[in-house]
C-alpha positions as CSV (number, residue, x, y, z in Angstrom):
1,X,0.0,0.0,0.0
2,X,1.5,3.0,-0.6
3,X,1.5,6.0,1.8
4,X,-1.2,7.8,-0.3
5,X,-3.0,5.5,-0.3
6,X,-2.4,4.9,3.5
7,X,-3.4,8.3,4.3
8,X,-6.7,7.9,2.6
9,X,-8.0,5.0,4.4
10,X,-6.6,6.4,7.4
11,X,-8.6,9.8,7.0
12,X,-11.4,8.0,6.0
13,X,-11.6,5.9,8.9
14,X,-11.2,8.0,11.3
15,X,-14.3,10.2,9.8
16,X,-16.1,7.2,9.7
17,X,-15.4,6.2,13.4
18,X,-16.0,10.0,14.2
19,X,-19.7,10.0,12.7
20,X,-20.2,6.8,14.8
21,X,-19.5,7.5,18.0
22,X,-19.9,11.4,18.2
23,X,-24.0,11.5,18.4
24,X,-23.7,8.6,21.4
25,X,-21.4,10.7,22.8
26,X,-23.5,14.0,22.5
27,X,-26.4,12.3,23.7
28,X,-25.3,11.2,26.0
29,X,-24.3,14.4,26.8
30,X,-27.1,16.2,26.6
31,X,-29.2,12.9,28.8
32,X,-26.8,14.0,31.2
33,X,-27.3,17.7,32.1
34,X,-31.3,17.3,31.8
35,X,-32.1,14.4,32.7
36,X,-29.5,11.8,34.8
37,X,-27.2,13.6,36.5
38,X,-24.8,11.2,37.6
39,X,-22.0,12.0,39.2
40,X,-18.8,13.2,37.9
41,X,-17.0,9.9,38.9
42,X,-19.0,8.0,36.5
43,X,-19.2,10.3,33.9
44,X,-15.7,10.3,33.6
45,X,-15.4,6.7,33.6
46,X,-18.5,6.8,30.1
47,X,-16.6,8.9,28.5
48,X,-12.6,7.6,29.1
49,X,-14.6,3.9,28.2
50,X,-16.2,5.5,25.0
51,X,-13.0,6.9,24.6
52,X,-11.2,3.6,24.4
53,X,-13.8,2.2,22.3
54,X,-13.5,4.7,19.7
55,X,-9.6,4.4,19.2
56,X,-10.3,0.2,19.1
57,X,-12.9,0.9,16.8
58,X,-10.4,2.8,14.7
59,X,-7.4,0.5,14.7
60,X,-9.6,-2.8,13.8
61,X,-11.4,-0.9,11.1
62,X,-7.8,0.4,9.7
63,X,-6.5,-3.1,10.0
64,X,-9.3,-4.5,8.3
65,X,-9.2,-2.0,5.5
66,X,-5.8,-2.2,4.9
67,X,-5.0,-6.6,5.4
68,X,-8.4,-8.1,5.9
69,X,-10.1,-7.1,2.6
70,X,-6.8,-7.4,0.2
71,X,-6.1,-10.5,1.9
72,X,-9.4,-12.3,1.6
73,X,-9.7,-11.0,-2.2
74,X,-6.2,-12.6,-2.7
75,X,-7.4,-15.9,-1.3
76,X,-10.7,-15.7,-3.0
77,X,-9.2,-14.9,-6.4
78,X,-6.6,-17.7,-5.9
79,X,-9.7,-20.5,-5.0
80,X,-11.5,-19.2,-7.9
81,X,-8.6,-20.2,-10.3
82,X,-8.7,-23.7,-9.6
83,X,-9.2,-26.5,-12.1
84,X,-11.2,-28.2,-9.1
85,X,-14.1,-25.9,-8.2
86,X,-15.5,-28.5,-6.1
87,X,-12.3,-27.4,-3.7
88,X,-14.4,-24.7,-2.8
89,X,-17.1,-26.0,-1.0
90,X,-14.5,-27.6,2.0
91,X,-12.0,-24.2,1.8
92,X,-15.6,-21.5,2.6
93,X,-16.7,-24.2,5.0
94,X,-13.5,-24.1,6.7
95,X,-12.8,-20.5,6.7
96,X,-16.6,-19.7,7.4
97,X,-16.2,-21.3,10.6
98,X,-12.5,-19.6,11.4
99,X,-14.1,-16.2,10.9
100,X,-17.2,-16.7,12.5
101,X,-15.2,-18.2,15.6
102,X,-13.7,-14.7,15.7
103,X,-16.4,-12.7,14.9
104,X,-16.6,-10.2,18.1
105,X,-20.2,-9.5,17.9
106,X,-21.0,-13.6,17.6
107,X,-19.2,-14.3,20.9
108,X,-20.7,-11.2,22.8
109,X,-24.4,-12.7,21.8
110,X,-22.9,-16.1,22.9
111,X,-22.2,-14.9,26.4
112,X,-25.6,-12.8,26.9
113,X,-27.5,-16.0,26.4
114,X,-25.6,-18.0,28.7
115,X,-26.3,-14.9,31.2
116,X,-29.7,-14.2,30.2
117,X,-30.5,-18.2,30.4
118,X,-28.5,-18.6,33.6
119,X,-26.6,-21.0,31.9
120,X,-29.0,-23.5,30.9
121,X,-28.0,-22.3,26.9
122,X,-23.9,-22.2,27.4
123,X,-22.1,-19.8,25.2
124,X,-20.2,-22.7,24.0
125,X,-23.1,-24.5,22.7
126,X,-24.3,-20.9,20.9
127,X,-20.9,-20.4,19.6
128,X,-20.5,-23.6,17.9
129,X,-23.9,-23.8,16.4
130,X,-23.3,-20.0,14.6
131,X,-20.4,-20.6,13.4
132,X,-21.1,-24.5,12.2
133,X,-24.2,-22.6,10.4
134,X,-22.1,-20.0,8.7
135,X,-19.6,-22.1,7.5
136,X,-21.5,-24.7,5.7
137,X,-23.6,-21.4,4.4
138,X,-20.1,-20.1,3.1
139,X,-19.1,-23.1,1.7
140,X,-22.7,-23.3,-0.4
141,X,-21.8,-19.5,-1.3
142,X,-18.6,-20.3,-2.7
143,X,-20.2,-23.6,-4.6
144,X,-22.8,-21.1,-6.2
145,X,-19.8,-18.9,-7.3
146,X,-18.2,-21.7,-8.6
147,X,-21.6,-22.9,-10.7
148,X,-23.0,-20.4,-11.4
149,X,-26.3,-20.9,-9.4
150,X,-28.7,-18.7,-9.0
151,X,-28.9,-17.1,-5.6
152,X,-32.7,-17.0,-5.6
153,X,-32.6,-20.8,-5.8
154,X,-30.9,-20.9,-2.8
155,X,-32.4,-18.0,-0.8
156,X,-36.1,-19.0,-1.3
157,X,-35.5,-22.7,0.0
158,X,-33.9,-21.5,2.7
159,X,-36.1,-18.8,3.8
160,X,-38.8,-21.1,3.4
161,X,-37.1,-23.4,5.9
162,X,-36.7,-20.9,8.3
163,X,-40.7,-20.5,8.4
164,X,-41.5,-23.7,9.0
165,X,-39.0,-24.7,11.7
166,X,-39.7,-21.5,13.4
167,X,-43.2,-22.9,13.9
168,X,-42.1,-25.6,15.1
169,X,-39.3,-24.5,17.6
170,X,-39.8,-23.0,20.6
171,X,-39.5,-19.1,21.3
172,X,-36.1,-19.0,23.1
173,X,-34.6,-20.4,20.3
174,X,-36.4,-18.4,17.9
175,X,-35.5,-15.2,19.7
176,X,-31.7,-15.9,19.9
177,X,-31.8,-17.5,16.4
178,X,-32.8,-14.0,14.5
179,X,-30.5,-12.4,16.6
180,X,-27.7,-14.6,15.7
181,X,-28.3,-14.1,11.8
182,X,-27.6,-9.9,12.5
183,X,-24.8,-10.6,14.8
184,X,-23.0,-13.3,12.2
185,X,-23.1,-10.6,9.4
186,X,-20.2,-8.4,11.4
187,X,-17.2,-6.7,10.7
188,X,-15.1,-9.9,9.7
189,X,-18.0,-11.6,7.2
190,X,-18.8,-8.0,6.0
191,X,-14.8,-7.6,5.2
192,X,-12.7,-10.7,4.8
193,X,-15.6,-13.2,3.7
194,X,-17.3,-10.4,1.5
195,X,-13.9,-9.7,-0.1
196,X,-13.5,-13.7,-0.7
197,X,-16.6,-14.1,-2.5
198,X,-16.0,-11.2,-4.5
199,X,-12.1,-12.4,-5.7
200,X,-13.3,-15.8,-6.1
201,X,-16.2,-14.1,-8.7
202,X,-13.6,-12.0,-10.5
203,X,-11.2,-15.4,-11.3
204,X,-13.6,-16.9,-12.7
205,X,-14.2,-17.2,-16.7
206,X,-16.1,-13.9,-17.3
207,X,-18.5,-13.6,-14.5
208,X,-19.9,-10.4,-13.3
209,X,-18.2,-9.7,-9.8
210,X,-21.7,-8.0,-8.6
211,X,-24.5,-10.6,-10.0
212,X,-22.3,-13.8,-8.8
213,X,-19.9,-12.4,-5.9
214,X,-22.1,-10.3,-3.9
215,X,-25.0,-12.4,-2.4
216,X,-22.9,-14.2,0.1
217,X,-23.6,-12.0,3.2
218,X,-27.8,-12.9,2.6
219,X,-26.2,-16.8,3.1
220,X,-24.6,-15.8,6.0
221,X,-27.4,-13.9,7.6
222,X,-29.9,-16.6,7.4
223,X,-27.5,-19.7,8.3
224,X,-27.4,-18.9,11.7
225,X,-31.2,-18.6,12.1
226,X,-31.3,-22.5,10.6
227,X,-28.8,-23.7,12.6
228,X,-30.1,-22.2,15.9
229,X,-33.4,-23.3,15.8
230,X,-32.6,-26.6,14.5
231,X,-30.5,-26.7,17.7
232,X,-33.9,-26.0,20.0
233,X,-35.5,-28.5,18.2
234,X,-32.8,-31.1,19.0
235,X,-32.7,-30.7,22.8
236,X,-36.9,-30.7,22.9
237,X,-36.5,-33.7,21.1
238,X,-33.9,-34.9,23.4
239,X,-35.5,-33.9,26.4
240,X,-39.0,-35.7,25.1
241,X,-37.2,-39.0,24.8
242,X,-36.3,-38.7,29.0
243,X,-40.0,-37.9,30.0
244,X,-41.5,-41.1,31.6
């Protein structure tokens, strides 16, 4: 990257991380001197914490702009040139379930179940059923890519799916599963696995990088939703087969 270059993404991110977290802060602000009046102990302590937030905000999104996207374009444009395309399908499942297993907003959801549940749901189990959901959604992405499938054809089935378990399943899981689709389609599948699809799509005979690479974060948004529920519906069914 050259420094130009550098400069730009740096400037731009910090604008971008500037228009986030300004109108919190100013609201919180103004909540302050008419309505809460907390002391100036804990105000301090918002405002250092939103602070810190802001500058980690700003160095992850300036890391992913600068290594995460290049990086999975670079791997996606290399997967798209092989002979094998079926090679695809194992190399998104696998690196759907990498990302997702480091996706920041997937792990915080994870531990508010456990502590909203009181441990009956363990993060763990939450955890693992995201990310197994993303990563065989990934590794279907990538397939389609490679095929040339229509997305629709895989979309409609699948959001069809999602209406009839969710009559089926039980509201917990329901609840938790639509939340886990928005929190799987963060800042690392928005980036790196975004970025794959989209390399992948341009090595690829003549395809049209917005028709066959974009697409892949709707996947990802509705895996989770699958896999969760289907998860309440195999510990009712487990739990069914104790009863007397």
């Amino acid at each position: 990257m050259t420094e130009i270059s550098f400069l730009e993404e740096l400037g731009g991110t910090a604008w971008s991380v500037t228009m986030a977290v300004l109108p919190l802060a100013t609201l919180f602000l103004l909540f302050q001197v008419f309505m809460l009046d907390l002391p100036r102990n804990d105000v301090r302590k918002i405002l250092t914490g939103t602070a810190i937030a802001a500058a980690g905000l700003f160095l992850f999104l300036l890391g992913v702009g600068i290594g995460f996207m290049p990086f999975g374009r670079a791997i996606g444009q290399a997967l798209g040139a092989l002979e094998q395309k079926w090679l695809l399908l194992p190399a998104g499942v696998f690196l759907g379930f990498v990302t997702t297993w480091g996706e920041p907003a997937v792990r915080i959801l994870a531990n508010q179940v456990d502590d909203a549940s009181n441990g009956s749901i363990p993060r763990a189990l939450v955890l693992h059923t995201v990310c197994i959901g993303v990563a065989a959604f990934v590794g279907l992405g990538l397939l389609r890519i490679a095929y040339e499938i229509p997305l629709i054809s895989i979309l409609v089935p699948a959001y069809t799916l999602v209406i009839v378990i969710m009559w089926l399943s039980d509201r917990d899981f329901v609840a938790v599963a639509v939340d886990s689709g928005g929190v799987a389609t963060g800042p690392l599948a928005n980036t790196f696995l975004l970025a794959l699809a989209l390399g992948a799509s341009s090595s690829i005979g003549s395809q049209d990088p917005i028709t066959h690479g974009l697409g892949l974060v709707a996947l990802i948004a509705v895996a989770p939703i699958i896999s969760v529920m289907t998860l309440g519906l195999l510990i009712r069914w487990k739990e069914s087969r104790k009863e007397p």
